[in-house]
N, C-alpha and C positions, 0 to 999 in steps of 0.2 A: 597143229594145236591139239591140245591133250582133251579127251573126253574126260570130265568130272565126273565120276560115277558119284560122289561124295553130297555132291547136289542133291540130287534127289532122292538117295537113298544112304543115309546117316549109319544107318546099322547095318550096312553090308562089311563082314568082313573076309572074305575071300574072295577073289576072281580072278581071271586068266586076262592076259592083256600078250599086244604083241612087242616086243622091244624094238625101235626105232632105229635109234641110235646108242654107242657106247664107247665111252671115251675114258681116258684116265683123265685124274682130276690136276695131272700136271704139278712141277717144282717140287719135285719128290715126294708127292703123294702118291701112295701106291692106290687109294681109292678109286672106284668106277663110278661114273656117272651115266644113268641111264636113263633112256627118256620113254615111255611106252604110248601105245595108240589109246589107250585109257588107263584108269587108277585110279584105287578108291582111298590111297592113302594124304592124307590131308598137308600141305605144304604150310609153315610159316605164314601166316598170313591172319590181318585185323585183327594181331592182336591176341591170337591164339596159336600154340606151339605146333609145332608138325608132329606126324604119324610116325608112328615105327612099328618094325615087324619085318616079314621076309618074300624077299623075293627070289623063286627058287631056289638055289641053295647060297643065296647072300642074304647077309643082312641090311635093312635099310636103316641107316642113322640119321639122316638128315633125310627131309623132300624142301626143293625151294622151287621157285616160284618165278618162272624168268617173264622176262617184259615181252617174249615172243609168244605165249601162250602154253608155252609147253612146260611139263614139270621134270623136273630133272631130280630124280632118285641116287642118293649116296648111297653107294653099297662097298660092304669091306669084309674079311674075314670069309672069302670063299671058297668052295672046295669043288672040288671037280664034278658033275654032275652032266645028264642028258641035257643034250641042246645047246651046252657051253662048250667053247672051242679056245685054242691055246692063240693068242695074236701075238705080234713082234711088238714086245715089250718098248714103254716111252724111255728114252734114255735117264741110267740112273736107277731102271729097275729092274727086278730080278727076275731072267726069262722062264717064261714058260707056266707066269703066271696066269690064272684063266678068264679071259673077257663072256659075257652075256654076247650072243651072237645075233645082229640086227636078221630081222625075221621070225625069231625062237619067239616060241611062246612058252610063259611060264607062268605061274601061278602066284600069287598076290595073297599075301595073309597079314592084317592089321592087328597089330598088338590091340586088342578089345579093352585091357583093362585100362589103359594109358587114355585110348580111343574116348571111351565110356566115362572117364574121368573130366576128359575136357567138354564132353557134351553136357556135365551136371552144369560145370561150372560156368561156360559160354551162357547157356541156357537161364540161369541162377544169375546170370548177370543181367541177362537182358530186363529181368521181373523185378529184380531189386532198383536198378535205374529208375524203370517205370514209376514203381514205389513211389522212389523221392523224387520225379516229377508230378505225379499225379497231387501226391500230400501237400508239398511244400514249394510246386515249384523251381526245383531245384535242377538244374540239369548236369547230365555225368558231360565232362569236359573230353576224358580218357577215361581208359580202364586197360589191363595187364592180367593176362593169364598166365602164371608161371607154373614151374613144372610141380613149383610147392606152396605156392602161395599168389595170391591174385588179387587183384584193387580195383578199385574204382576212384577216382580224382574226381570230387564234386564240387559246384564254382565255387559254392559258401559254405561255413565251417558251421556241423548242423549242430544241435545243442544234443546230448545220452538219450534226453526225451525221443528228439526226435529223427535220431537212430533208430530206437528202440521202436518206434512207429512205424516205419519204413519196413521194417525187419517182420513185426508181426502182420503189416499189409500182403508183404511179398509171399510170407510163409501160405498165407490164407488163399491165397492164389495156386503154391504149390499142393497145398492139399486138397483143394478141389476138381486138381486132376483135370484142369483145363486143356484141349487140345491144341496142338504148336501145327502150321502146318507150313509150307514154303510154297511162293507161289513165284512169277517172273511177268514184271510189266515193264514195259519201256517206262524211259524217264520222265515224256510227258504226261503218262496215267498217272505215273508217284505222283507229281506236282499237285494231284488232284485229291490226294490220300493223308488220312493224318497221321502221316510219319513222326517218331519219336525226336530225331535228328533229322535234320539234310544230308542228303546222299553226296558224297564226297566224288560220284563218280558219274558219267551218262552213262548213254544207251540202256542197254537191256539190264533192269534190277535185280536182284533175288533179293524174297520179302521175306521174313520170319516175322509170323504172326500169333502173337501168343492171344487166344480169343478174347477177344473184349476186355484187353486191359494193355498190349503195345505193340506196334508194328514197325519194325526196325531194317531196314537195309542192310542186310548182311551175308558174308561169303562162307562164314563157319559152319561146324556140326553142329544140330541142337537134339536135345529128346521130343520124342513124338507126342509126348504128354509132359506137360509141369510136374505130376506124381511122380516123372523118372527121374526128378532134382532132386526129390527127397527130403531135404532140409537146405535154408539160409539163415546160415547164420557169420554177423558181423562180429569179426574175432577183436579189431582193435583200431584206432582212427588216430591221426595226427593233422597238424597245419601244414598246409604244403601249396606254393604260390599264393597265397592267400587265399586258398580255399581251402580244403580238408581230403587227406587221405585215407580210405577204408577199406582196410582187410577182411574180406569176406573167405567163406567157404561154405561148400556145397556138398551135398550128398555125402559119400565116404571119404571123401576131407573132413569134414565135419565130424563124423562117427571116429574118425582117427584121431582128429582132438580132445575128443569127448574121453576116448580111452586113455589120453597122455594125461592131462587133465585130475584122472580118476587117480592113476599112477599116481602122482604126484600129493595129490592130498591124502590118496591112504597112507602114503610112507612117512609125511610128515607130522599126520593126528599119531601114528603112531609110535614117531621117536618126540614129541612132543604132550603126548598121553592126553591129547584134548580132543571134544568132537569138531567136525569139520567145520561149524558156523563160530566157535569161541576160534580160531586159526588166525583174523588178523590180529585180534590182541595179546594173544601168547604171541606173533612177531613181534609187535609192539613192546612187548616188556622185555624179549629176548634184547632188541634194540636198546631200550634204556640201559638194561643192565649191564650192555657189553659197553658202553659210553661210560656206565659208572666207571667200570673195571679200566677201561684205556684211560680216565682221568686218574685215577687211584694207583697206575702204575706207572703213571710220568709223574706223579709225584716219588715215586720208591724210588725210578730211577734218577730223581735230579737229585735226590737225600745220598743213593747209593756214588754218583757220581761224584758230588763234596768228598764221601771218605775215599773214593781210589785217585782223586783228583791230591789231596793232601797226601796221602804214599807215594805217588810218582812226584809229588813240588819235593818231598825231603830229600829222594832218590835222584833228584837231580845233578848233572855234571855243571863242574864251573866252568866256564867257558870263557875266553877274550875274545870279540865279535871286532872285524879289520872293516872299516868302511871304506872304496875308492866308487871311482864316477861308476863305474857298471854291477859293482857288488850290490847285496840285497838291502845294503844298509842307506835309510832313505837319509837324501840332504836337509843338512840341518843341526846333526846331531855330529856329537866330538870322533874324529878319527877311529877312534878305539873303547869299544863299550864292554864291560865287566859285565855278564851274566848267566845265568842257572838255565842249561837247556835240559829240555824232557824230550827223548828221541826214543821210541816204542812201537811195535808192531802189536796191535794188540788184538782178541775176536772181540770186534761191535761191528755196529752198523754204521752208517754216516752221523743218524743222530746221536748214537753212544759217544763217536769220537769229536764231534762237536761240542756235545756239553761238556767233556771232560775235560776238552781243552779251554773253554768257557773256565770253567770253575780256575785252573791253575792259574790262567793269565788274569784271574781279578786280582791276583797279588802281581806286587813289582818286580820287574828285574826277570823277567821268563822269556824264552821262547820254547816254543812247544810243536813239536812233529810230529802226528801220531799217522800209523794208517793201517789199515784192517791186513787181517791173517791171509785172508781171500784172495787168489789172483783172479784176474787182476784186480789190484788191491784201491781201494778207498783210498784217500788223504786231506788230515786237515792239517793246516798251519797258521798257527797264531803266536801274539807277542805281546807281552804286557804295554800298557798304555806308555809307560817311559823304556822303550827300547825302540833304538832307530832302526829294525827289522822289516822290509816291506815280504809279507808273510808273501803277496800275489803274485812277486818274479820268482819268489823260491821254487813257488810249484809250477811257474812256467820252466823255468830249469828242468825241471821233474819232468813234466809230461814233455819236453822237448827230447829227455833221452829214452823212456820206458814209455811212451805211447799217450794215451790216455787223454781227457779235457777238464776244462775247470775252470776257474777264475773267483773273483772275492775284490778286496781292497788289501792294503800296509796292516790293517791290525787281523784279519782273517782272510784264509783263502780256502775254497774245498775243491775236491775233484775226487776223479775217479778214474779206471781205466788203465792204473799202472800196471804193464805187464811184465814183471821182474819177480826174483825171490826177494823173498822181506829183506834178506842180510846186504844185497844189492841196493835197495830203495835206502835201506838206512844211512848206509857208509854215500851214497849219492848226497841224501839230504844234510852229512854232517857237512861232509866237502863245500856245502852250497852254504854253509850257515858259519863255518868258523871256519876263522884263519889257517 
């Protein structure tokens, strides 16, 4: 079983430990897995990330947390150093790599900043919880310490108020520089304690006691003082199970948002020439205005559409349309149908060559092919109300030779996805369309 240096001393960041065990991490992982007689570096566990940093001359990427007591250290990217010895490589790897040697002792260094960062935030959690018990009630179901962001799941979805309550309780706690301290009772003393939650676990407890405001059952790092959190503050909330999710941050998470934040609004008062509190209503009008403008140019384009719509109807070829059982020409109508096809590669978008085909086929006697410059290219196909044309097999023909999906009905069909040159697509779709 691994000694927890981590227990009782949060702010240890170096020490020497003896290496146990060392194994490759196996199935072509060239990683080492080491297990040491103590470690202060912190493993995955309730909820808060694990430690990183080095050991000897490896680095540790991972620590986890096995069911036998012992912690087993990922390490990768090593170089040859005092106390490391060369083993017969796991098959699949390359010899002569160099294993941590059971016995060696080596030295232990905890990435501090990473370290210090989960201890705001563990710590910023346990107070904020408290918070919305204490106020409202309310108890954290879960919470998530991520490596950028961190939550708390509360049963009931609070109301901004009383967030905002919660958030200035908690803070009032953190500036008062209240002392945390950790203590270990078996599980029949907790029973006797006013624990925040129930202990998920027996025997021997570890208690994190933040004074005279919550006492929580816990295996993580915390600060020695609530002043080491620094700030809490709750970044953004949503519904989640039916109860409410809250993004918080802590100490220099906090101060990092503050400064994205700051970014942010100086650049935008600035290309918007407004000060920072007039900011939603200049979005605001920014918004209306761009709505004017998107309504005010689907009307240009459905005006400009008419006049290119009438240049390709005059530009049209005459065409005789052959109807049999498998052709595109639907049952119903006479063997052989006289009409004006419009067959065009043109640069629009989907909507360009939809309305344009729109506009032609309100006259009679059309059918109409268009499809974007683009490969792979867009396509619409339509046919004026009296032409037995089912537009929908033409483009299934289409996307069955050049790729692509789609579908519509006899009077329209769209897609996309043909991947052919244009001169290709067209002489396809004339083939598909006339005799």
């Amino acid at each position: 079983m691994t000694d927890r240096l981590y227990y009782t001393d949060p702010y240890l960041r170096t020490f020497d430990a003896q290496v146990e065990t060392a194994a490759r991490a196996g199935d072509g992982d060239d990683r080492v897995l080491v297990t040491l007689d103590r470690t202060a570096f912190y493993p995955t566990s309730g909820g808060q990330p694990f430690d990183t940093g080095t050991l000897g001359a490896f680095i540790v990427v991972d620590v986890i947390d096995r069911d036998d007591g012992t912690i087993a250290h990922v390490l990768e990217h090593p170089a040859p150093a005092p106390g490391i010895r060369n083993q017969h490589p796991a098959p699949g790897t390359a010899p002569g790599t160099p294993h941590p040697a059971p016995g060696t002792r080596l030295q232990g260094i905890v990435d501090w900043d990473r370290r210090f960062d989960h201890m705001q935030q563990h710590t910023g959690q346990h107070v904020l919880s408290a918070a919305f018990d204490r106020l409202f009630g309310v108890r954290t179901v879960s919470f998530h310490l991520g490596a950028a962001v961190s939550t708390v799941d509360l049963a009931r979805e609070m109301t901004p108020a009383e967030i905002a309550a919660a958030g200035a309780e908690a803070n009032r706690i953190v500036w008062e520089d209240r002392p945390v301290t950790v203590r270990f009772v078996t599980a029949e003393d907790a029973a006797a304690l006013p624990l925040r939650k129930e202990p998920v676990r027996g025997g021997t407890l570890r208690l994190i006691d933040v004074e005279d405001f919550d006492l929580s059952a816990c295996g993580g790092t915390h600060v020695a003082r609530t002043g080491g959190i620094g700030v809490i503050a709750a970044a953004s909330w949503e519904r989640f199970k039916g109860g409410q999710r809250l993004e918080f941050l802590c100490g220099g998470r906090a101060l990092g948002r503050l400064r994205s934040l700051r970014d942010t609004v100086t650049a935008s008062v600035r290309l918007l020439s407004v000060l920072p509190e007039e900011l939603p209503g200049a979005i605001e009008r920014l918004q209306s205005d761009a709505k004017d403008q998107k309504r005010a140019m689907a009307a240009l384009q459905t005006e400009l559409s008419r006049f290119r719509a009438e240049e390709l109807a005059v530009a049209a070829e005459e065409v005789r349309l052959q109807s049999d059982a498998t052709g595109p020409v639907a049952s119903g109508f006479s063997r052989t149908i006289d009409a004006k096809l419009v067959l065009r590669a043109i640069d629009a978008d989907a909507n360009g060559l939809k309305a344009l085909a729109s506009a032609i086929t309100e006259k009679s006697g059309f059918v109409v092919a268009l499809f974007s410059t683009s490969r792979p290219a867009l396509a619409v196909i339509a046919r004026s109300a009296d032409v037995g044309v089912a537009a929908n097999q033409i483009l299934t023909a289409l996307t069955a030779a050049f790729g692509g999906r789609g579908g519509g009905k006899p009077d329209m069909a769209q897609g996309g996805g043909l991947d052919a040159p244009s001169d290709a697509i067209l002489a396809a779709a004339r083939a598909a369309i006339v005799t």
